[in-house]
Each structure stands twice: as C-alpha cells, then as structure tokens.
N, C-alpha and C positions, 0 to 999 in steps of 0.2 A: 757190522753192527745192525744194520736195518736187517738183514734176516733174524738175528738171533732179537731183536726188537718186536720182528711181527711174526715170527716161532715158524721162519720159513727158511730153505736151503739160504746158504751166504755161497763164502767163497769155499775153497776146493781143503779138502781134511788137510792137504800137506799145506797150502797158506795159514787155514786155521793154527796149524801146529807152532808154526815157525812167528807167527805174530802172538799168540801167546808166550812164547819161550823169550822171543825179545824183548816182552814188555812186563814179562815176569807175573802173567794172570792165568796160571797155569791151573785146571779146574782139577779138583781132588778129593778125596772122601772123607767122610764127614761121619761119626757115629749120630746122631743125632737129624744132622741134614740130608744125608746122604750125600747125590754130587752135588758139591759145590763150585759153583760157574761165577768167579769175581767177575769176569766183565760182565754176566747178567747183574750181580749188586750194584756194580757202577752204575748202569743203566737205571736200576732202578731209585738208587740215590740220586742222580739229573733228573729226577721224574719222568724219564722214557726218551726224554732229548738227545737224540744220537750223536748229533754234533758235538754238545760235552763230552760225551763218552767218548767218541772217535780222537780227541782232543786230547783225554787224560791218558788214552792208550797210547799214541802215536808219542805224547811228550813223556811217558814212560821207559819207552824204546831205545833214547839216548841217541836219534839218531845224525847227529852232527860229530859223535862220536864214532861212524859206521861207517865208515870212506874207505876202508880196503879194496881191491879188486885184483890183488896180487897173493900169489903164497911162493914162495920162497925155498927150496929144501936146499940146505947148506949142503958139501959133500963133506963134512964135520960132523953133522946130525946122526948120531946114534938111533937106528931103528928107522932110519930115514923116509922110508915106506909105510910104516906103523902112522909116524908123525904125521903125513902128509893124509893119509888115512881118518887117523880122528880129528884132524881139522876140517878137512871136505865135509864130512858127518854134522861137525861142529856149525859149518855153515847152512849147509841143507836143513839142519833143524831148527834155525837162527838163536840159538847157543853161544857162537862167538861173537865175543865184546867188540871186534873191531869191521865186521861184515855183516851188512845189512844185507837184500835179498839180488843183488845185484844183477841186472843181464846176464855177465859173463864174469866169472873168476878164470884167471890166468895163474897153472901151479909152473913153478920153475921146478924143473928136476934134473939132477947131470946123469949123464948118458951113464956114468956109475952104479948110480941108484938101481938103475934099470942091471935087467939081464942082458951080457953080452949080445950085440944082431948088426949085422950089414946096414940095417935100415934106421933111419930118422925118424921116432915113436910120435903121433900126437894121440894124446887120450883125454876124447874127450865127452863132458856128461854133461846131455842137454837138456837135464833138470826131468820132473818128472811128467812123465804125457797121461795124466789126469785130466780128462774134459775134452779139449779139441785135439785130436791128431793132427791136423791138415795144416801144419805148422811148418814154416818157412825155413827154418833152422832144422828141422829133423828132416826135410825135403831135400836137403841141402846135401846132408851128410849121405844118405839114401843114396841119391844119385852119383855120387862121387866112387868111380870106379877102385877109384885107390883104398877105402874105407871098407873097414872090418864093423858092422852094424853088431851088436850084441843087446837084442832087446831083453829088459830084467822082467822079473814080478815076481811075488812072494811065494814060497816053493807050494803052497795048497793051492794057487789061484793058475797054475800054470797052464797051460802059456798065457791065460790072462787075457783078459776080453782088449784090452790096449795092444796089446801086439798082435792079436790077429786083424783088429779094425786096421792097423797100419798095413800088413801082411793083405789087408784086401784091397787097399786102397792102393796100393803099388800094384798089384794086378791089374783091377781094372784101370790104369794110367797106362797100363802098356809098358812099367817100369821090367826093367832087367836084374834090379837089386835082387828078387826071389833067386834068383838063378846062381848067382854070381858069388 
C-alpha cells in the first residue's frame, strides 16, 4: 500500500496478483475511467491512511479462513493430475478459498497418478524467484545431487534474466549443479 500510496514500486507483480485476487480488489477496465485500481479508491477514501487501507484489504482476504497447507489427490479423483494442477494454479494466484500464501504447500499424490518408474518422485516448486535469487530454498535443491533443477519463464523472455542470474551464481560458487 505505501508504494502504491506514494506512486513508487511495492511488492513483487506475482505478490501484487495473489493479494488482490484474495481480497477480491482486482483492478479492471472502465469505459469512462479507464483502469480502475479499487485499492487506490480505498486509499483514497481513508484519506491516504495506509493503515486503514492495509486493514480493509488484509480483513477482505478471509484469512482465518486460509489455514490449508496440504492438497490431497484421492486415487478416486478423476483427472487426478488436471485436479491437482488447477489447484497449485489456484494457489499461486491466491484464488483458492482455503490457502493463503503459505511457505510451503505439501500435494499428496499416489505413486498411480504418476507414470509408472523404479524411483520415489518429489516435485517440487519453489514458488517464483522474482527479485532475490540467493535464496536458501532454491540453494537447497541446487546443490542436492539427487535433484532434477527445471528453471521456467514465459516462452518470449527465455531463458529469462532469473535463470541466468541463478546459472551465474552457481558458477561463480564453484557449484557443480551446471554440470550435472
């Protein structure tokens, strides 16, 4: 709120997303206004007092409501993979009523679901690395010889200025993940 208070950078476009989507202040077009930014009108109905506004957004959110940190895939569940798919989605874009922004989500899935393999699958997504790389959790996985690394980014921006700052930063560490 205090960036968009004093018309300077806030938090990161995917925070932006998902705290508008939970609190339901999703900005939209307007024949007349053009875009329409509800949590700038909040703002500017507290008369610019962020704390109200942070107030009305946060108690918008429902978040006592938001206590998930588990997903579940039945081996009953029809499309089981699809499901488990547009729930992750659902979370990442804070979309779903019952998951707030959590550390970590834990998805159960039976060894079913998956494609038959000899091995014990963990898959897992360390949320997006917007802003700092040098993160403790993607350092983690990095170094872990057992791990299959698959950095993403949207097919025009490839490889993405995020994967290569990581790709450098494993270099000059002396890491072995490049290799490997």
């Amino acid at each position: 709120m205090r960036g968009l208070a004093h018309k300077e950078g806030g938090v990161s476009t995917e925070l932006d997303r998902a705290i508008r989507n939970m609190s339901d202040f999703r900005r939209f077009k307007d024949d007349v206004r053009g875009t329409v930014d509800p949590i700038r009108d909040v703002l500017d109905q507290n008369g610019g007092r962020i704390d109200d506004t942070v107030e009305e957004v946060v108690g918008r959110m429902h978040l006592p409501d938001r206590t998930e940190t588990q997903l579940i895939l039945s081996e009953n569940t029809e499309n089981g993979l699809r499901w488990l798919s547009d729930n992750v989605t659902k979370i990442n874009y804070g979309m779903h009523p019952r998951f707030s922004l959590p550390d970590r989500v834990t998805g159960f899935v039976s060894a079913a679901a998956l494609r038959t393999t000899l091995y014990d699958l963990s898959v897992v997504d360390t949320k997006g690395i917007l802003g700092t790389t040098l993160r403790q959790d993607l350092r983690a996985h990095l170094d872990d010889a057992r791990t299959l690394s698959i950095l993403c980014s949207t097919f025009n921006d490839a490889p993405g200025p995020e994967s290569l700052k990581i790709m450098r930063e494993l270099k000059s560490l002396g890491s072995d993940a490049l290799e490997k």
